[in-house]
KOLDOSE-956556 format. One record per residue (C-alpha): residue number from 0; residue in three letters; x, y, z. Coordinates in pm, 1 decimal, padded with zeros to 6 digits. Layout:
! KOLDOSE-956556
> NUM, ALA, X, Y, Z
...
This chain:
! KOLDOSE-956556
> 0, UNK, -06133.1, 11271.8, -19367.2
> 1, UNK, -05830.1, 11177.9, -19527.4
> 2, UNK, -05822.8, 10899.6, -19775.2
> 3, UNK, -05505.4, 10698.0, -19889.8
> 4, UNK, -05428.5, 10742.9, -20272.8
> 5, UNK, -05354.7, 10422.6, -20439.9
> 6, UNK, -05305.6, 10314.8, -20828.0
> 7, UNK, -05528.0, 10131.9, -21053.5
> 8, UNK, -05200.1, 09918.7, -21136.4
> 9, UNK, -05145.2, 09809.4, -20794.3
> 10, UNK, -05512.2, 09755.2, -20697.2
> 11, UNK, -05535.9, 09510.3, -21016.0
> 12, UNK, -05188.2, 09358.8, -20961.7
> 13, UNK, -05320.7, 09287.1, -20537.4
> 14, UNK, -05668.6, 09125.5, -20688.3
> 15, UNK, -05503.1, 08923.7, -20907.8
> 16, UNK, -05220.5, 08770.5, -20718.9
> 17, UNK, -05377.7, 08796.3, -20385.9
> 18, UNK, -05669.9, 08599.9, -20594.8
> 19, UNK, -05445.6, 08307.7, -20749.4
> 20, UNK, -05261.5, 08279.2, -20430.9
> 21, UNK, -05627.2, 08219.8, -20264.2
> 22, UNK, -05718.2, 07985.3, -20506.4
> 23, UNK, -05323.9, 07769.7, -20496.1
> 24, UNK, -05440.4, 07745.7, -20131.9
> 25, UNK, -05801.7, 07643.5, -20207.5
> 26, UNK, -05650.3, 07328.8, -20373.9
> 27, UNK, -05296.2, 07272.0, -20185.7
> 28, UNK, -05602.6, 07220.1, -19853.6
> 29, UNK, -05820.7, 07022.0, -20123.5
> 30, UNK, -05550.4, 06795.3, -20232.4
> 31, UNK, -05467.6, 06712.7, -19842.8
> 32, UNK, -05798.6, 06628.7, -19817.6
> 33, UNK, -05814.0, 06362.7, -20064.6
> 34, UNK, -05464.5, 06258.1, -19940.3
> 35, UNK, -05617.4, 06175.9, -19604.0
> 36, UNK, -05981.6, 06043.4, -19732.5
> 37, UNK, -05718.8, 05801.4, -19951.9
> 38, UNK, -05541.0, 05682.2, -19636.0
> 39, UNK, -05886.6, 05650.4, -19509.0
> 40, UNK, -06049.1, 05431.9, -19791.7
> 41, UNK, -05722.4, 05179.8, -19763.7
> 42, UNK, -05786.9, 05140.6, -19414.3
> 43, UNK, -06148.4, 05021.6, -19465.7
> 44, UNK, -06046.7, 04811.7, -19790.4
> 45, UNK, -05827.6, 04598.1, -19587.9
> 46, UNK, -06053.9, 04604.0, -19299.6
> 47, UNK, -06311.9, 04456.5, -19535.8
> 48, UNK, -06057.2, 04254.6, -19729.0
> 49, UNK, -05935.6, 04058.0, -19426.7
> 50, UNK, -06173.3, 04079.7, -19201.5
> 51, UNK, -06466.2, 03941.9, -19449.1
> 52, UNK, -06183.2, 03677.0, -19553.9
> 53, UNK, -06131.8, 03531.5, -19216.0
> 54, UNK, -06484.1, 03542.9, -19112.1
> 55, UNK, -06570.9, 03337.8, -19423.0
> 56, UNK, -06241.9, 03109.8, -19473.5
> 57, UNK, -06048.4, 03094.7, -19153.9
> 58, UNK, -06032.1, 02827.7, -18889.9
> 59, UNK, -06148.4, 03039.9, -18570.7
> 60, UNK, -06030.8, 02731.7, -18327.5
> 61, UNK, -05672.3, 02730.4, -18403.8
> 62, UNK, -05432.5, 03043.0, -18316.9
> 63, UNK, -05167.0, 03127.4, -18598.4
> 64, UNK, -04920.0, 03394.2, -18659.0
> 65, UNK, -04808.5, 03535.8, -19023.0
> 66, UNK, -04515.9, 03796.1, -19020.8
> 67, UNK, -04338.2, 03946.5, -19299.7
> 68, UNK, -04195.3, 04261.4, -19387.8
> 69, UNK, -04503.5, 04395.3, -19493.2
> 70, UNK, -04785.3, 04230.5, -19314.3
> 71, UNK, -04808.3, 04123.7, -18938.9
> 72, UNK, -05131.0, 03886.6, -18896.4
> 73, UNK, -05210.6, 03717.0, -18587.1
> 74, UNK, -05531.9, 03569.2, -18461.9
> 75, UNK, -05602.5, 03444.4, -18133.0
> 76, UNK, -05909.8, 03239.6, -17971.9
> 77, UNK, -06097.6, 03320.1, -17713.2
> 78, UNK, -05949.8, 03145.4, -17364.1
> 79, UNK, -05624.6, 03050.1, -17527.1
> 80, UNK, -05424.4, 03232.3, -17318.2
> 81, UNK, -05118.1, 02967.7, -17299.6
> 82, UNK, -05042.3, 02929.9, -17691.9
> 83, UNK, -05054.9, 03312.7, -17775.4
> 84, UNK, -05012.2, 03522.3, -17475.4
> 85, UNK, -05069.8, 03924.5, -17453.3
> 86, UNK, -04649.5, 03966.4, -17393.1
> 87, UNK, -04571.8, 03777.2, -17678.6
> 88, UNK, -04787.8, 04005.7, -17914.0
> 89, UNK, -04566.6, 04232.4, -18111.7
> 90, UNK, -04517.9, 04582.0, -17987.0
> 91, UNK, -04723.2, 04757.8, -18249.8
> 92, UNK, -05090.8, 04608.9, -18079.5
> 93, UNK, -04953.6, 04702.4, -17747.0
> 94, UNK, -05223.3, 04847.8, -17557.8
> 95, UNK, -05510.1, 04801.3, -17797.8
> 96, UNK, -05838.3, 04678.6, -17720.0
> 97, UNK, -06012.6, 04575.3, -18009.4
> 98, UNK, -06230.7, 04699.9, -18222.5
> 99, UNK, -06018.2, 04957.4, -18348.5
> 100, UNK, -05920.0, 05102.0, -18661.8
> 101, UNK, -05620.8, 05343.5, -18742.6
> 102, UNK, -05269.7, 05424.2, -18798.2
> 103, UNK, -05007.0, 05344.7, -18575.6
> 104, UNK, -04623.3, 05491.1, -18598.3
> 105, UNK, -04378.0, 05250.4, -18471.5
> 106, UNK, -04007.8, 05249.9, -18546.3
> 107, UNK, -04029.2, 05511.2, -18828.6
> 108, UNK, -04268.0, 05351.0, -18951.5
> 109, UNK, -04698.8, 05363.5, -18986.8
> 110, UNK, -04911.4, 05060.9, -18999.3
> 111, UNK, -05263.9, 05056.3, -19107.4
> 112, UNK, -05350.9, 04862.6, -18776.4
> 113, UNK, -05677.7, 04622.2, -18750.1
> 114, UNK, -05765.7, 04478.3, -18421.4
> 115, UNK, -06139.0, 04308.1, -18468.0
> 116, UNK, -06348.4, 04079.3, -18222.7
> 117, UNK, -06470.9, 03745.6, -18339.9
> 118, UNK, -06692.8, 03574.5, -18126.8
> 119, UNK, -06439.5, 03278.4, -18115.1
> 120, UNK, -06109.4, 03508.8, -18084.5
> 121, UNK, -05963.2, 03834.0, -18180.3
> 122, UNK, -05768.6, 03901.6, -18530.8
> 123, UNK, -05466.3, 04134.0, -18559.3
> 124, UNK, -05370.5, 04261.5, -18839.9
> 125, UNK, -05102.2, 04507.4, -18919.7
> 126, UNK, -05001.4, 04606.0, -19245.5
> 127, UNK, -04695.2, 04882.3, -19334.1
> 128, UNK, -04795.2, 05122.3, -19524.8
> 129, UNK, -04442.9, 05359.6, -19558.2
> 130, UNK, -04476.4, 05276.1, -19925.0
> 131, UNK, -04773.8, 05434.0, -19955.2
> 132, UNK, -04671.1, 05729.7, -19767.6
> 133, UNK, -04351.8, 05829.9, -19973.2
> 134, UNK, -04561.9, 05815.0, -20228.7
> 135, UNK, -04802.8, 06037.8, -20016.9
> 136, UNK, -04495.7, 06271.5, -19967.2
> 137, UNK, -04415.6, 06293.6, -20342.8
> 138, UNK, -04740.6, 06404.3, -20411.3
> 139, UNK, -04732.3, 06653.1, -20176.2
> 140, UNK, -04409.8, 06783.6, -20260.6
> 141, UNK, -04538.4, 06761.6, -20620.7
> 142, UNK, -04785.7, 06985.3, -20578.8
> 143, UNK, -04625.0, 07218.9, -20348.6
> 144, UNK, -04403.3, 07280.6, -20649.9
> 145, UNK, -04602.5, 07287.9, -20875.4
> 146, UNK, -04816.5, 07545.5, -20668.9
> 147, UNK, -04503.8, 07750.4, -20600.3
> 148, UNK, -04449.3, 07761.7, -20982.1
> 149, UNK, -04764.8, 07867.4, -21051.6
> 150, UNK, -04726.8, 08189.0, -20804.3
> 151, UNK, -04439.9, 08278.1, -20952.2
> 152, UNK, -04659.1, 08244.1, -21317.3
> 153, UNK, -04894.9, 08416.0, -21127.6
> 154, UNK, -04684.2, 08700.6, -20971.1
> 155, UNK, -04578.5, 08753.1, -21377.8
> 156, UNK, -04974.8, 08752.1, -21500.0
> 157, UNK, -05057.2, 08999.9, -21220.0
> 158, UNK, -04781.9, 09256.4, -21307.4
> 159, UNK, -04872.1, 09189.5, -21684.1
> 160, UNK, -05256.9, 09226.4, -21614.3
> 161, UNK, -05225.5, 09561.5, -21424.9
> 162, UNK, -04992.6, 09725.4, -21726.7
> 163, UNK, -05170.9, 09625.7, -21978.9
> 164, UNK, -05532.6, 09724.2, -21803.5
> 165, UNK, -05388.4, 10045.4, -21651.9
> 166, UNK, -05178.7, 10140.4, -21925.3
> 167, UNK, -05427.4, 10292.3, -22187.2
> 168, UNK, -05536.6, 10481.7, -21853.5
> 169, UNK, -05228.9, 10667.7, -21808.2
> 170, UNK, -05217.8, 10714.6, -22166.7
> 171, UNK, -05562.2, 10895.1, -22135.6
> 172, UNK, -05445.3, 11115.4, -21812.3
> 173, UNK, -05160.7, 11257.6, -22028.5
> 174, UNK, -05351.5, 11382.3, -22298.6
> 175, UNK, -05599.2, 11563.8, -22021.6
> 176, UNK, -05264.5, 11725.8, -21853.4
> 177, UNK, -05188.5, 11821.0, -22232.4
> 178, UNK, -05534.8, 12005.4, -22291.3
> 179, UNK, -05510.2, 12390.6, -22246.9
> 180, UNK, -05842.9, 12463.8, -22131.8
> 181, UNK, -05817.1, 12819.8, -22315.9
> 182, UNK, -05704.1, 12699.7, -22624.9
> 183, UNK, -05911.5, 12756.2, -22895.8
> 184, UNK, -05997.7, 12364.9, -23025.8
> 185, UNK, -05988.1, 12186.1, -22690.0
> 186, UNK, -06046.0, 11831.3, -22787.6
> 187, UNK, -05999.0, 11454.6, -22725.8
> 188, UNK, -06003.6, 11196.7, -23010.8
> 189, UNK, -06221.8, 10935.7, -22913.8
> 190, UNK, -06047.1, 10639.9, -23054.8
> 191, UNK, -05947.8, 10444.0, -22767.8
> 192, UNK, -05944.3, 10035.4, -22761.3
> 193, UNK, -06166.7, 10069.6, -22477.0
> 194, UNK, -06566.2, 10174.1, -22501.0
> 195, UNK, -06521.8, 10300.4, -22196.2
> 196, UNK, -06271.1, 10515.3, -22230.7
> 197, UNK, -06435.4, 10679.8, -22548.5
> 198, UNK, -06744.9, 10759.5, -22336.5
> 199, UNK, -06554.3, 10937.2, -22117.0
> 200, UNK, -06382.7, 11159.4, -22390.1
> 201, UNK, -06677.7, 11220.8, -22525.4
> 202, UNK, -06803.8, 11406.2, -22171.1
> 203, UNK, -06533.3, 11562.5, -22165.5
> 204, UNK, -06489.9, 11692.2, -22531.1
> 205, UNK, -06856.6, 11835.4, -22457.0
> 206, UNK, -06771.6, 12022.4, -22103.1
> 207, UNK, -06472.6, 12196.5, -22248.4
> 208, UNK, -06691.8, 12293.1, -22520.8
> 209, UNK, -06887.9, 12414.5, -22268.2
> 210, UNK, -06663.2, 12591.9, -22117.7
> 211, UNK, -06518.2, 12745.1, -22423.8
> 212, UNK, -06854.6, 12905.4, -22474.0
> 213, UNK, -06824.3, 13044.4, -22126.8
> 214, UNK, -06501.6, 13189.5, -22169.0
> 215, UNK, -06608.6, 13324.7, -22526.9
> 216, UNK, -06858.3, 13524.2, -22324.7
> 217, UNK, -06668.7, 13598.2, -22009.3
> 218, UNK, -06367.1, 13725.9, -22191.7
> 219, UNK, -06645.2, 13943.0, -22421.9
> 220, UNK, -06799.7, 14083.7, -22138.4
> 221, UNK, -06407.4, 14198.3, -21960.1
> 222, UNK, -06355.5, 14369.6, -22304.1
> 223, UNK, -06680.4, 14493.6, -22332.6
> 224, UNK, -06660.2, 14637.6, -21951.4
> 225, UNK, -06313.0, 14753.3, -21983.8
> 226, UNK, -06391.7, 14963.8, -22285.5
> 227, UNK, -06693.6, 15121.2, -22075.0
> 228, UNK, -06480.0, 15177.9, -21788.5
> 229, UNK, -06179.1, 15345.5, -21957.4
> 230, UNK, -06402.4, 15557.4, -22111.9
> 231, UNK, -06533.6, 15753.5, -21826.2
> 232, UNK, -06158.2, 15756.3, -21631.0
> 233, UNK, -06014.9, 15958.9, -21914.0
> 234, UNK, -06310.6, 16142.0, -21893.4
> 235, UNK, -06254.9, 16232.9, -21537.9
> 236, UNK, -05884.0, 16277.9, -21568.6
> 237, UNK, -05958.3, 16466.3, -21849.6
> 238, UNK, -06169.3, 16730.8, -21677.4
> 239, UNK, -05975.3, 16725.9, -21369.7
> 240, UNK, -05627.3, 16845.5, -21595.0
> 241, UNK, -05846.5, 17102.7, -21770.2
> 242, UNK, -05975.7, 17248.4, -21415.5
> 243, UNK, -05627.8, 17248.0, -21277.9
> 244, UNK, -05509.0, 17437.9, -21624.4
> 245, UNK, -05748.3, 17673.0, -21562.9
> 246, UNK, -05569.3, 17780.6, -21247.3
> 247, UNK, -05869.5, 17929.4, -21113.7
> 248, UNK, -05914.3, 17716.1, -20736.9
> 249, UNK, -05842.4, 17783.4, -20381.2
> 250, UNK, -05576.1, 17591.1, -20196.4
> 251, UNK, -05866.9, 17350.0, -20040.1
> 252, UNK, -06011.7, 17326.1, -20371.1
> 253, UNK, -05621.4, 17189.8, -20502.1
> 254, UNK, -05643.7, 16968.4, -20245.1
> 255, UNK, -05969.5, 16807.7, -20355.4
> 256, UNK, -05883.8, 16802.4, -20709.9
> 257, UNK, -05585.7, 16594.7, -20677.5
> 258, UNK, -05761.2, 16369.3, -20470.1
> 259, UNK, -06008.8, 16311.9, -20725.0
> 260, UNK, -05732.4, 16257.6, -21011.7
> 261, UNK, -05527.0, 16040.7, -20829.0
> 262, UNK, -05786.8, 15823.3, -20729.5
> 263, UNK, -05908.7, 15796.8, -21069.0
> 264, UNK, -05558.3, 15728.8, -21177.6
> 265, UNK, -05554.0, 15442.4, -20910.6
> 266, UNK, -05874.1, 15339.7, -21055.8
> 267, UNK, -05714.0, 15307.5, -21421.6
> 268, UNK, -05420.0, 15080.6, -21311.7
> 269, UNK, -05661.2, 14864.1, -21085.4
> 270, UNK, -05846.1, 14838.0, -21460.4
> 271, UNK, -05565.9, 14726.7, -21658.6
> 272, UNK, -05436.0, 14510.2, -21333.5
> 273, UNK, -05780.0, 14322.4, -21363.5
> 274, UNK, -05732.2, 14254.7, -21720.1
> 275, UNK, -05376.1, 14102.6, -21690.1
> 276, UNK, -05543.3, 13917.5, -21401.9
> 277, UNK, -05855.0, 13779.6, -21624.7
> 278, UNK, -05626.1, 13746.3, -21938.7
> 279, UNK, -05331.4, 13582.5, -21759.9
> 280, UNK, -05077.8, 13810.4, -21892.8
> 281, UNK, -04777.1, 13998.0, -21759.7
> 282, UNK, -04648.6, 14367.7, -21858.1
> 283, UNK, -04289.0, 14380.7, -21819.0
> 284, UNK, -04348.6, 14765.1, -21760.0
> 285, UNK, -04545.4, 14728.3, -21468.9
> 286, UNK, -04286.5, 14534.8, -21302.1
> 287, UNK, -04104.4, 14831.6, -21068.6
> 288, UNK, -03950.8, 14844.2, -20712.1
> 289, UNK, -04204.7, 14866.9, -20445.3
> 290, UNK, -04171.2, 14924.9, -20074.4
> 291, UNK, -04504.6, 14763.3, -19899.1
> 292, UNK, -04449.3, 14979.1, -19605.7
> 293, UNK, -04480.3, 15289.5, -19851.0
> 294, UNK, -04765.5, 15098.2, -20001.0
> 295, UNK, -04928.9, 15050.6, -19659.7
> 296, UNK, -04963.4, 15397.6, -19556.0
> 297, UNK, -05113.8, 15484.5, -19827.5
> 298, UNK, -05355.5, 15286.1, -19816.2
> 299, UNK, -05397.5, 15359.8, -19437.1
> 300, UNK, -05428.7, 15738.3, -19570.5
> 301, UNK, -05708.7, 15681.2, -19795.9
> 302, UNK, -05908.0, 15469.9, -19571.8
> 303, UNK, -05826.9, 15751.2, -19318.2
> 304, UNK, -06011.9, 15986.6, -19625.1
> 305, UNK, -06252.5, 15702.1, -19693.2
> 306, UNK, -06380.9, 15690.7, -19281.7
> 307, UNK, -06266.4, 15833.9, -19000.0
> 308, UNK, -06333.4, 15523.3, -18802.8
> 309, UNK, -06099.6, 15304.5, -18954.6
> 310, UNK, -05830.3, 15500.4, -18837.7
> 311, UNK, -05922.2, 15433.5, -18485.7
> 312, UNK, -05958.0, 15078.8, -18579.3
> 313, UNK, -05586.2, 15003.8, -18780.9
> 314, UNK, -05282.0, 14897.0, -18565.7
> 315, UNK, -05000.6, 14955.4, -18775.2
> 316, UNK, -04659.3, 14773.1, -18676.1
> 317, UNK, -04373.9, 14799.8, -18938.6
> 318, UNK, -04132.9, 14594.7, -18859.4
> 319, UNK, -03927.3, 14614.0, -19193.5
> 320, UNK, -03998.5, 14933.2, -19318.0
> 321, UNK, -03748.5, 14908.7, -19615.8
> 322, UNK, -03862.1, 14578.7, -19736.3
> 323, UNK, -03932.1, 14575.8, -20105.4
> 324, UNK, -04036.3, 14390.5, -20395.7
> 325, UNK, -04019.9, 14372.5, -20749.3
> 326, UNK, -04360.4, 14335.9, -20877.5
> 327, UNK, -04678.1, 14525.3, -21040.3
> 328, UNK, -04735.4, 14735.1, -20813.6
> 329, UNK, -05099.2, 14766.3, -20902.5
> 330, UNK, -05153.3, 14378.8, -20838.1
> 331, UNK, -04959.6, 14428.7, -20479.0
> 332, UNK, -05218.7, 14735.7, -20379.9
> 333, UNK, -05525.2, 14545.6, -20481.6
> 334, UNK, -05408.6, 14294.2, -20319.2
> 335, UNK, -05333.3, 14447.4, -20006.7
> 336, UNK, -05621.4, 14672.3, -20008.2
> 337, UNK, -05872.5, 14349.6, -20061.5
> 338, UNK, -05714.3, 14183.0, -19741.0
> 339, UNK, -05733.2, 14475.8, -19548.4
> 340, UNK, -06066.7, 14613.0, -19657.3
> 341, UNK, -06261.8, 14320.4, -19618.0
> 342, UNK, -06175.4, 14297.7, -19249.7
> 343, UNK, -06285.9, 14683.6, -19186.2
> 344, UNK, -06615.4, 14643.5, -19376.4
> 345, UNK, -06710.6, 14276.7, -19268.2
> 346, UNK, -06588.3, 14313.1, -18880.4
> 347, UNK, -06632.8, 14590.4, -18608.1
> 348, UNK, -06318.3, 14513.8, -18353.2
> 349, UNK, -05951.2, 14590.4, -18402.1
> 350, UNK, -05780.3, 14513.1, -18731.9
> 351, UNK, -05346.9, 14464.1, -18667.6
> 352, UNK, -05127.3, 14465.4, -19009.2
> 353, UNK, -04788.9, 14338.2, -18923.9
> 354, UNK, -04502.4, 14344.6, -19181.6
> 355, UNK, -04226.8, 14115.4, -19121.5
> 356, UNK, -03915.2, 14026.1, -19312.0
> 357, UNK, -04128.9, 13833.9, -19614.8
> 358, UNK, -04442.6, 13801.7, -19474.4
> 359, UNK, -04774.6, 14005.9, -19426.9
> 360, UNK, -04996.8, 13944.6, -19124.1
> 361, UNK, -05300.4, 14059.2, -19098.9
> 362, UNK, -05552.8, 13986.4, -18776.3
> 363, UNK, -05919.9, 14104.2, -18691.8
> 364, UNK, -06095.0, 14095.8, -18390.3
> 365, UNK, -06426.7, 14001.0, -18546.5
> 366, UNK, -06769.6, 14178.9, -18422.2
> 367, UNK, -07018.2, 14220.3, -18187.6
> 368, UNK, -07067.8, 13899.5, -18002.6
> 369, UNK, -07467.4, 14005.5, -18039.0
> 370, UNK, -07435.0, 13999.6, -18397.8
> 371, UNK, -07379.1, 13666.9, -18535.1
> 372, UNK, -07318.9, 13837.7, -18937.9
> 373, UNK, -07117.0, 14077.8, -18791.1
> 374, UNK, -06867.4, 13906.1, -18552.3
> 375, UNK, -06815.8, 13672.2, -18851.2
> 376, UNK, -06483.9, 13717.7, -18978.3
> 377, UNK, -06390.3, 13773.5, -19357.7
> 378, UNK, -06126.6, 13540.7, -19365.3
> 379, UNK, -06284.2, 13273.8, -19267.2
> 380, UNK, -06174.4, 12938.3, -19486.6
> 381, UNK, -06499.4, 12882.8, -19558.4
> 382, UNK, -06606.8, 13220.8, -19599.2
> 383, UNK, -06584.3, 13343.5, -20016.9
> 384, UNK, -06624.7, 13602.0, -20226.6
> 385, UNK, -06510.2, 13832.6, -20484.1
> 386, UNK, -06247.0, 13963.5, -20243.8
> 387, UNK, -06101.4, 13654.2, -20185.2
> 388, UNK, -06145.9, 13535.2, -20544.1
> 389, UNK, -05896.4, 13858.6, -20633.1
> 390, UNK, -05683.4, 13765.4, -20377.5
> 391, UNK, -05617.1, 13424.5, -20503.5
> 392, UNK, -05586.8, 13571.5, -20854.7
> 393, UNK, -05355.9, 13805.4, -20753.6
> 394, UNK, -05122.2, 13537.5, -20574.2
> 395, UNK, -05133.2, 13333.2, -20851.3
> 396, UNK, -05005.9, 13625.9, -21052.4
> 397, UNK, -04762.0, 13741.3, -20829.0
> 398, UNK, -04623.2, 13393.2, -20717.5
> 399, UNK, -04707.5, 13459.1, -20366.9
> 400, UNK, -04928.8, 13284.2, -20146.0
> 401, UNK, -05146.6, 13307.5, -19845.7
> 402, UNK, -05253.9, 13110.4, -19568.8
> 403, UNK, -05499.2, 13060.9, -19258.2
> 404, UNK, -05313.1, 13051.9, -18894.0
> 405, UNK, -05434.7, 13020.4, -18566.2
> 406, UNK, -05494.2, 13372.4, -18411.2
> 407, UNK, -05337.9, 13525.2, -18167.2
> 408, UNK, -05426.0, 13632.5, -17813.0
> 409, UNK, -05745.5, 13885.0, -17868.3
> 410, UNK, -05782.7, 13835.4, -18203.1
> 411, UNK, -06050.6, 13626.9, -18373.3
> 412, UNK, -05887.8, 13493.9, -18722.0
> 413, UNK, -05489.1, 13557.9, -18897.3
> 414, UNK, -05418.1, 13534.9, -19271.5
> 415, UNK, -05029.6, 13577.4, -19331.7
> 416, UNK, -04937.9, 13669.7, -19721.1
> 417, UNK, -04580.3, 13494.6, -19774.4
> 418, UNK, -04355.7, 13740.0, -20018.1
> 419, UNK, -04186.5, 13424.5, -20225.6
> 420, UNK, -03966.8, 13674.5, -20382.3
> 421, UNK, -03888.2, 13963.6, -20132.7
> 422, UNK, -03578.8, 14068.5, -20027.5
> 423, UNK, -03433.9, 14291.7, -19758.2
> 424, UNK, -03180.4, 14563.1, -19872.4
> 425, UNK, -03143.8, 14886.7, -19781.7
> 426, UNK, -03202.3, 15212.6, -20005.0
């Protein structure tokens, strides 16, 4: 699953803004609301106003007709159709039956309209109202701008928020990319503004103490082991110059002999390879010309020595056979050897090494479809191990890399090992 990465800054800057703007609305909707219940509370005041005023004071008999600019009254009785006929109402109670109640536009302008039915007659009443709504309209625009200059306000508080809250977080991620997790006093000071922040230093002052004390012990053990494995390689190199001194074995016997001291010479540069790899060093001496087809075959030599069957099972194809690169060559053959050795001893089909112009491939066919463990292929991404661990040590030493492809054609699994720094020339 892939998830989108987003900052703490910009997720407080959306909340707040996003939140004001939510709550300019809330009351820009709440302020038309009273607007209209307003409009709605004048209509019924004059309804009661003149209404309750006729009924009480007005002479119901006699028709009469009030207009002025602001006010259009008229009342007419029941069956006096010749004094105050329906065509010579004015155009604004066209079409109205009474009772009604409401707002009329006529002319540009709105009335607050009152038609009501007296037993004796009908009353009409209409009064303008465009005073009222300019003033409507300045209120609105009023609070439109004062709601636009509170987003603005708003837009400044967000940005303003999310710096200030985010800022003492970056500050804190610096100092971890600071921390050298090797270093001898790995520790945060724990004197932040925020509680929060001091908790967190605190874990982490107490894992990298932890992990101090594991490195302590790993780094202990590497010179503890190296000691005890140097020991018995000069021991055997040693004894295998003092038999060949001797000059006292048969050609086959030669044969054997150098076998044995070169493979306990390999044995003492895959040593002090492992330490530069633990200790994260690099020996400028070590650094030499190497040709990985050279490299290759001998490899494909011993593992000929090592088993027979693994001859059978190599497919060799060279296609730069004078491709070299300047590295430790004891890093390179460990590395090499891990990639390739895994897939001989973990799978039982084919295994293809392909060298290209700055790239490695190796592919395996996997095992016998019967056996599940078997037919399992070492390189696997989710297959690990100490072979893989090396590998990835060794990259990381050598500034190459490696990486999982789809296989070809009648082969189960591909790893390809990039050369970042090979080059193609000629001896």
């Amino acid at each position: 699953m892939k998830f989108s990465n987003r900052s703490i800054a910009s997720r407080i800057f959306k909340i707040v803004f996003l939140g004001n703007l939510l709550i300019f609305l809330t009351i820009f909707m709440f302020s038309e609301w009273i607007l209209d219940e307003l409009e709605s509370i004048n209509i019924k005041i004059d309804q009661e106003i003149e209404v309750d005023y006729f009924e009480k004071y007005g002479n119901k008999q006699q028709p009469f007709k009030t207009q002025s600019s602001q006010l259009i009254k008229i009342y007419k009785p029941a069956g006096d159709d010749d004094q105050l006929s329906p065509k010579d109402l004015p155009i604004v109670f066209k079409g109205i039956s009474p009772p009604f109640y409401g707002e009329i536009e006529h002319n540009d302008k709105e009335y607050n309209v009152i038609v009501h039915q007296f037993p004796e007659g009908v009353l009409y009443i209409a009064k303008d109202v465009h005073i009222f709504e300019e003033q409507e309209e300045i209120i609105e625009y009023t609070i439109i701008s004062f709601l636009v200059i509170l987003s603005i306000l708003s837009w400044f508080l967000a940005v303003f928020a999310s710096r200030k809250i985010s800022r003492p977080i970056v500050d804190f991620v610096k100092l971890l990319e600071l921390i050298n997790v090797e270093g001898s006093d790995v520790k945060l000071t724990c004197n932040f503004s925020d509680t929060e922040l001091n908790q967190i230093a605190e874990s982490i002052n107490n894992l990298l103490s932890r992990n101090q004390e594991i490195l302590y012990r790993e780094k202990t053990l590497i010179s503890m082991a190296s000691h005890e494995l140097r020991t018995p390689i000069a021991v055997i190199i040693g004894a295998t110059n003092v038999i060949e001194s001797r000059n006292q074995l048969g050609s086959k016997d030669k044969i054997t002999l150098n076998r044995i001291s070169a493979a306990a010479n390999e044995m003492k540069s895959n040593v002090s390879a492992l330490m530069r790899l633990v200790r994260k060093t690099k020996s400028i001496e070590s650094q030499k010309d190497i040709y990985i087809s050279r490299l290759i075959q001998g490899l494909i030599d011993n593992y000929a020595i090592e088993n027979i069957a693994y001859s059978n099972r190599l497919i060799v194809c060279l296609e730069c056979p004078d491709l070299h690169v300047k590295a430790d060559e004891a890093l390179v053959r460990m590395l090499i050897h891990n990639l390739v050795s895994n897939a001989l001893n973990h799978t039982t089909g084919k295994v293809c090494i392909t060298l290209q112009n700055n790239y490695l491939d190796i592919e395996d066919e996997g095992g016998d479809e019967s056996d599940e463990k078997s037919s399992m292929s070492v390189f696997e991404p989710t297959v690990t191990g100490l072979g893989l661990y090396i590998v990835g040590l060794a990259c990381e030493a050598l500034n190459w890399h490696y990486e999982f492809l789809p296989s070809a054609q009648g082969y189960q699994t591909r790893i390809r090992l990039w050369f970042e720094k090979a080059s193609n020339q000629k001896s």
